[in-house]
C-alpha positions as CSV (number, residue, x, y, z in Angstrom):
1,X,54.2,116.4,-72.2
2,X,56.7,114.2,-70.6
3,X,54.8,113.9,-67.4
4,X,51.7,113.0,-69.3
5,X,54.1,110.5,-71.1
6,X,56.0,108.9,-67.8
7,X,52.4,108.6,-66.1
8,X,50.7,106.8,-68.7
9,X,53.7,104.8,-69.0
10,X,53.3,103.8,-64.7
11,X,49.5,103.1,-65.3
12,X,50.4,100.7,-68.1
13,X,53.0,99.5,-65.9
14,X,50.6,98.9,-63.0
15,X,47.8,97.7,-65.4
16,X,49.9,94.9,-66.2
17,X,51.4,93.9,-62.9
18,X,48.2,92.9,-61.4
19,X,47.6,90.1,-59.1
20,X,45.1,88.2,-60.9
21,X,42.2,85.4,-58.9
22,X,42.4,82.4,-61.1
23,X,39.4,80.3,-62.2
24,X,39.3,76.4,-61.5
25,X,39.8,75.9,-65.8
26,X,42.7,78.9,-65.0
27,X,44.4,76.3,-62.8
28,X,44.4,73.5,-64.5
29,X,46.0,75.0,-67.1
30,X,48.7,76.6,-65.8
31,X,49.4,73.4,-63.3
32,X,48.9,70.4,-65.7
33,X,51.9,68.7,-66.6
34,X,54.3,72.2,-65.3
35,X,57.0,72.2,-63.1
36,X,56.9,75.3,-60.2
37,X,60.0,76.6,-58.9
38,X,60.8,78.8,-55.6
39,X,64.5,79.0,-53.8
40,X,65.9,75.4,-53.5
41,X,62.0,74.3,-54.3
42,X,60.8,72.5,-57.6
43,X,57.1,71.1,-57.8
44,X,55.8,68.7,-60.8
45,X,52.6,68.4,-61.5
46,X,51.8,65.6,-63.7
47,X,48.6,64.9,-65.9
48,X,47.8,61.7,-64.3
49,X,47.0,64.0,-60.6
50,X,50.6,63.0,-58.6
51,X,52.8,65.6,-57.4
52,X,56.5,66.1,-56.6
53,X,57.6,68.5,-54.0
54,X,61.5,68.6,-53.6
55,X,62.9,70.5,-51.3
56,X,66.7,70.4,-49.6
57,X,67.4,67.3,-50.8
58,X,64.3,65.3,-49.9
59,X,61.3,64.5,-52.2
60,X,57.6,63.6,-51.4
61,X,55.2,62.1,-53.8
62,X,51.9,62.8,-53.4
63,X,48.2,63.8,-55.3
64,X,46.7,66.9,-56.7
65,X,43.5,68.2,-58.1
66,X,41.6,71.0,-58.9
67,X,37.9,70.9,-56.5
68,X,35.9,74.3,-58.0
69,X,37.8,77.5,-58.0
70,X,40.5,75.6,-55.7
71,X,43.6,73.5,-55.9
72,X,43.8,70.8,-53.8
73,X,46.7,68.2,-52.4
74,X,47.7,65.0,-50.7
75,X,50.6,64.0,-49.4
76,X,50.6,60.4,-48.0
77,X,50.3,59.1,-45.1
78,X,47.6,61.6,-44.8
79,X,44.2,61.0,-46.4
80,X,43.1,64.3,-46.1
81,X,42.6,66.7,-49.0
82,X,44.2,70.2,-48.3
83,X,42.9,73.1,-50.8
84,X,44.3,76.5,-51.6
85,X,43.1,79.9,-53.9
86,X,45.6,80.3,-56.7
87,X,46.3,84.4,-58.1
88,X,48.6,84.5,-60.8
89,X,51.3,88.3,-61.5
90,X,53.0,87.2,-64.7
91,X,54.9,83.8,-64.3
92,X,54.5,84.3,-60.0
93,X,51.8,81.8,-58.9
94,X,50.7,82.2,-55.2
95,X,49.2,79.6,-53.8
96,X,46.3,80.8,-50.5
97,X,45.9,78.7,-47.6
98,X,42.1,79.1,-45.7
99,X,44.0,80.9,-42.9
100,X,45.3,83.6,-45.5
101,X,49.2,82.3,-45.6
102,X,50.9,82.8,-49.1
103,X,53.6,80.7,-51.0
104,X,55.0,82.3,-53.7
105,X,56.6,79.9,-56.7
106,X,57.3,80.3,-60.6
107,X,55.8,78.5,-63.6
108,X,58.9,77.5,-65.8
109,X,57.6,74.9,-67.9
């Protein structure tokens, strides 16, 4: 009885810990108007579209959107439009690059 008990309890455990794709409506909710957080990192994400990224000391301002099933940002001087996947494991956001590459912050807010 208590493995039946202890297995059921790692399949609920599992079941929940899921990394989960999120939809375009997904990630404007969790972004809009939040603040992210990874080691000496914090991101805003304001309602109006601009961003902060700090970082060490040093702050850049720049835009965000969500294009689709995609979030996307720019960061002045650069005109271009950079987009990323989003999952979602409890309050861990990942953010996916086209090339695959992962970065891993926290929704606080």
């Amino acid at each position: 009885m208590k493995r039946i008990l202890l297995a059921s309890l790692l399949l609920i455990g599992t079941a929940q810990a899921a990394e989960t794709k999120l939809t375009g409506a997904a990630m404007q909710t969790i972004l809009y108007d939040k603040i992210l957080y990874a080691k000496d990192t914090e991101q805003i994400f304001q309602k109006s579209g601009v961003t902060f990224y700090s970082t060490g000391g040093n702050q850049s301002q720049g835009n965000w959107k969500i294009d689709g099933e995609q979030y996307c940002s720019q960061w002045p001087p650069n005109q271009a439009w950079t987009c990323y996947g989003m999952t979602q494991d409890g309050n861990k956001i990942t953010f996916i690059s086209k090339s695959g590459e992962r970065t891993e912050m926290s929704v606080v807010k």
